[in-house]
N, C-alpha and C positions, 0 to 999 in steps of 0.2 A: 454592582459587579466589581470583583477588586481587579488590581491592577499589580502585575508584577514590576518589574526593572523595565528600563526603558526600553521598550521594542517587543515587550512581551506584553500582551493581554489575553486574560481566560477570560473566553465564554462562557454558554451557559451547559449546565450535567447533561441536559439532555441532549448530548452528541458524542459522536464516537467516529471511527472508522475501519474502516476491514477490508478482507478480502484475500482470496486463494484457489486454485481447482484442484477435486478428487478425482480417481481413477477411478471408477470401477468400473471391474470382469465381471461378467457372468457367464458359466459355460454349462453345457449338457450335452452330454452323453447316452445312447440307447444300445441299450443291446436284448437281444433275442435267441431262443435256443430250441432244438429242436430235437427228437430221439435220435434218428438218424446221423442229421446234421444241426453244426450251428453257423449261425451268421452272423455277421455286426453288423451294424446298420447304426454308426457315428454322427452324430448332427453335428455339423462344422462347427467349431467355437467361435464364438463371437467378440470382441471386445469393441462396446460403446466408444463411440471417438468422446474424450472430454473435449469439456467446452473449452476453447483456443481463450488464451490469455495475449490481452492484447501487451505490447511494446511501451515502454514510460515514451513520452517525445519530451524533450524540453529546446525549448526554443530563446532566443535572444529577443525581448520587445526595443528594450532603448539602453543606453548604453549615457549614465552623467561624466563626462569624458571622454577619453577616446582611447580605443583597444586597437591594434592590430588584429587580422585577418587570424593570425595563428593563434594570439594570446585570447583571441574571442572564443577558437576550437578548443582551447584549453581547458577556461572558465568552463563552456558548457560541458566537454568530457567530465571534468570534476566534480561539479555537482549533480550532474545526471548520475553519475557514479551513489553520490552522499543518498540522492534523494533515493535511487534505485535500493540498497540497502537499508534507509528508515522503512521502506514502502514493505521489501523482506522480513523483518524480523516484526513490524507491527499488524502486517497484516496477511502473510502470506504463508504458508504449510498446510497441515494436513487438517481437517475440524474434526469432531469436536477439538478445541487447542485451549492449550493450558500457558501456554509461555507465550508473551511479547514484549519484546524491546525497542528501548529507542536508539536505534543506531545511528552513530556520527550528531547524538547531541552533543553539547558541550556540557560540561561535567554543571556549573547552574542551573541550566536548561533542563537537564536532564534529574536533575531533585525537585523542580517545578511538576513537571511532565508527569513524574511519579504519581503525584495527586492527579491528572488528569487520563490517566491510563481510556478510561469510557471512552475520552474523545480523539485521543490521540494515537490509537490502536485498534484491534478489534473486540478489544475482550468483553465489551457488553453483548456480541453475539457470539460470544466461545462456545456456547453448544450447538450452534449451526452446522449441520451436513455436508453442505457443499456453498464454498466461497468462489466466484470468480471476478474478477478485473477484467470491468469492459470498457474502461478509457480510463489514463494515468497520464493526467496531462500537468506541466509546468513550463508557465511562460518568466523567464527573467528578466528583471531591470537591475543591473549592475553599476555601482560606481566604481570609476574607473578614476582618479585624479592623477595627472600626471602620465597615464599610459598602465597606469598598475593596477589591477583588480583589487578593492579594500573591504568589499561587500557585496551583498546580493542580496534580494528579494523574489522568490518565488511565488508567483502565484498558481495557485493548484485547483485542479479539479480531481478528485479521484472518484471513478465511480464505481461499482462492484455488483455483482446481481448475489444475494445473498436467499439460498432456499426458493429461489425466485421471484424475490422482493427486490428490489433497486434501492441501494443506500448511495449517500450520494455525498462525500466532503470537498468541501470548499473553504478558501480561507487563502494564508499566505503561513510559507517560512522564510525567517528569516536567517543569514547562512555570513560565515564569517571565513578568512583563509587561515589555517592554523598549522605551521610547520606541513606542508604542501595539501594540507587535504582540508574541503572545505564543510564546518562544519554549523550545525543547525543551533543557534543561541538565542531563536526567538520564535514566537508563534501567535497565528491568531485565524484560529478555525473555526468550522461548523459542519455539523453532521445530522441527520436523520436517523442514524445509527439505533440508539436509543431508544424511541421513540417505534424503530418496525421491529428490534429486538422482543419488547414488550406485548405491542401488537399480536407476534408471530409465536409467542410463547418461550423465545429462545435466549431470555435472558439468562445470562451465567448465574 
């Protein structure tokens, strides 16, 4: 299994990640007529509730150093922020989908990543129907030397019900501060992705 730069390791092809929810309307209409008279007789439209998309949470585990109260609400706004937009452009619109990005990599990270799009996105299931996020979870361990945030470590759970299969990524990002915004310069995942894409017929 190769190994990239320090703090990067690829896993194996067969993993990916995803996930997004579809609208759909369905409506009908009746109508009736008669010599004399006519009448309409309208079936009330309907619109199916999509399925609720849950909320990213990221949380604080441990902290190597020591943060203040506000510079810890910081750290976490910020990369909830980073992580909430990788989670946007790699796995979240409309399906079948054609585009996914890696948002808030770092410009190395993100020429690694290229090669690993299956795992790192959703595109081994791009021609899936309907994606949704039924838990987006990231716990953080931050060093802190001196009072100053210099890194992070995210560990993730994303889970997504795809066509109504359960794909399921795990793993860690790793996240650096880069003129104020904190961005993703390392990784080391794992997905089922692949592997129900195949299963389900829905590989791209």
């Amino acid at each position: 299994m190769p190994r990239h730069q320090p703090l990067f390791r690829r896993v194996s092809r067969g993993v990916a990640l995803g996930l997004v929810g579809v609208v759909l309307t369905a409506t009908a209409v009746g109508c009736t007529g008669g010599d004399d008279e006519s009448t309409n007789d309208t079936t009330p439209t309907t619109t199916p509730t999509p399925p609720a998309e849950v909320p990213l949470n990221v949380t604080v585990k441990n902290v190597a150093g020591e943060l203040s109260k506000k510079a810890r609400q910081r750290v976490v706004a910020g990369i909830e922020d980073t992580v909430q937009r990788y989670v946007d452009g790699a796995f979240l619109g409309d399906y079948p989908h054609g585009e996914f990005a890696l948002a808030r990599f770092t410009a190395g990270a993100e020429k690694r990543g290229v090669r690993d799009l299956d795992l790192l996105t959703g595109r081994a299931f791009r021609d899936a129907e309907e994606v949704t996020a039924k838990q987006l979870k990231a716990q953080l361990s931050v060093l802190a030397p001196e009072g100053r945030p210099a890194g992070a470590t995210a560990r993730i759970r994303f889970a997504f019900d795809v066509d109504g299969t359960p794909v399921v990524v795990t793993g860690r990002l790793v996240l650096t501060p880069q003129e104020g915004t904190w961005r993703i310069f390392g990784y080391d995942v794992s997905s089922n992705a692949s592997d129900v894409a195949a299963a389900t017929g829905k590989v791209g």
